[in-house]
N, C-alpha and C positions, 0 to 999 in steps of 0.2 A: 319603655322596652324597645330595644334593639329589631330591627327587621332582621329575619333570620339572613343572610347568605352564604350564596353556594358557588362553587368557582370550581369550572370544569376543565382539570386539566390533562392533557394528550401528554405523552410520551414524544410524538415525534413532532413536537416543538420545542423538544429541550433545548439546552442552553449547551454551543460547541462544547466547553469544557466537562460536560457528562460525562461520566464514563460507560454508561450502556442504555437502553431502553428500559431495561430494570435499576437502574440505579443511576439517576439522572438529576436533575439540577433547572428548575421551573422559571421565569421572572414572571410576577403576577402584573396582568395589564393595568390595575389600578389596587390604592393601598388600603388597607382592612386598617380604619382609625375604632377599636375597641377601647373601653373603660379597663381601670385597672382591673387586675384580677380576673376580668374575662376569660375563658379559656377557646382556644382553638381546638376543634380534634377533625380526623376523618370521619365522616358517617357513609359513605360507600366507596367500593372499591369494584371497577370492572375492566376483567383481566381476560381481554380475548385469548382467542388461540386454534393455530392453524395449523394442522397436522399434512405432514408431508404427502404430496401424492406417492411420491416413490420412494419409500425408506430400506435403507443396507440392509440385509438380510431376512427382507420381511416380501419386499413387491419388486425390488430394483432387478431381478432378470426377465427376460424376454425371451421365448422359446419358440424359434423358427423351425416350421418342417416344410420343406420344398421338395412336391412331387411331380415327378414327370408320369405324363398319363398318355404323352407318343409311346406309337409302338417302336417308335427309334430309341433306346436310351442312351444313347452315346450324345443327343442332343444335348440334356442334362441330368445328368444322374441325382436321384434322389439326394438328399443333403440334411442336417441337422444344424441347427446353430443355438449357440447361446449367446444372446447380447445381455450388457451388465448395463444399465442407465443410470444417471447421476441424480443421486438424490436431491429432490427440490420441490418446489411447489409448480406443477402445471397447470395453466391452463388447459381446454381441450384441445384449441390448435396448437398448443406449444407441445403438447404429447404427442399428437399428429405428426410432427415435423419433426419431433426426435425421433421417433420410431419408425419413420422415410427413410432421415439420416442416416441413422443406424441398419436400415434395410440394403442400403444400395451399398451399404460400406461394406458391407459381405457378399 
């Protein structure tokens, strides 16, 4: 009898002419010499997945309220803002940094 093997393969080591991360094009680092009739199949499949921190119409605005708490208010008057952020995956400081961005830019 055959030793069982397993060949673990990534997505992002396909092969340039792939055409996506789902539907891509493998080269195995060494060759499976099987008996006739053998058969090949998958026995697991793991399909990570990472959901956006900031998705379009779900978390991407950002709602600014700027209070003035001088008794001058001509310094700066009260203010509302809506920022819209680009949907993506952040990290914390990368959300940090957009949301500076996006602060001083109003």
């Amino acid at each position: 009898m055959l030793p069982i093997k397993k060949s673990y393969i990534d997505s992002k080591h396909r092969t340039p002419d792939s055409k996506s991360s789902s539907d891509f094009k493998y080269d195995l680092r060494e060759s499976f010499l099987m008996i006739d009739n053998c058969p090949f199949y998958v026995c697991d499949v793991c399909v990570p997945h990472s959901w956006y921190t900031i998705e379009p119409g779900i978390n991407n605005k950002f709602y600014l309220h700027v209070s003035n708490d001088n008794a001058d208010p001509t310094l700066r008057p009260n203010a509302n803002y809506i920022m819209t952020l680009e949907s993506k995956i952040y990290t914390g400081a990368e959300l940090a940094i957009e949301l500076s961005y996006r602060m001083t830019a109003v």
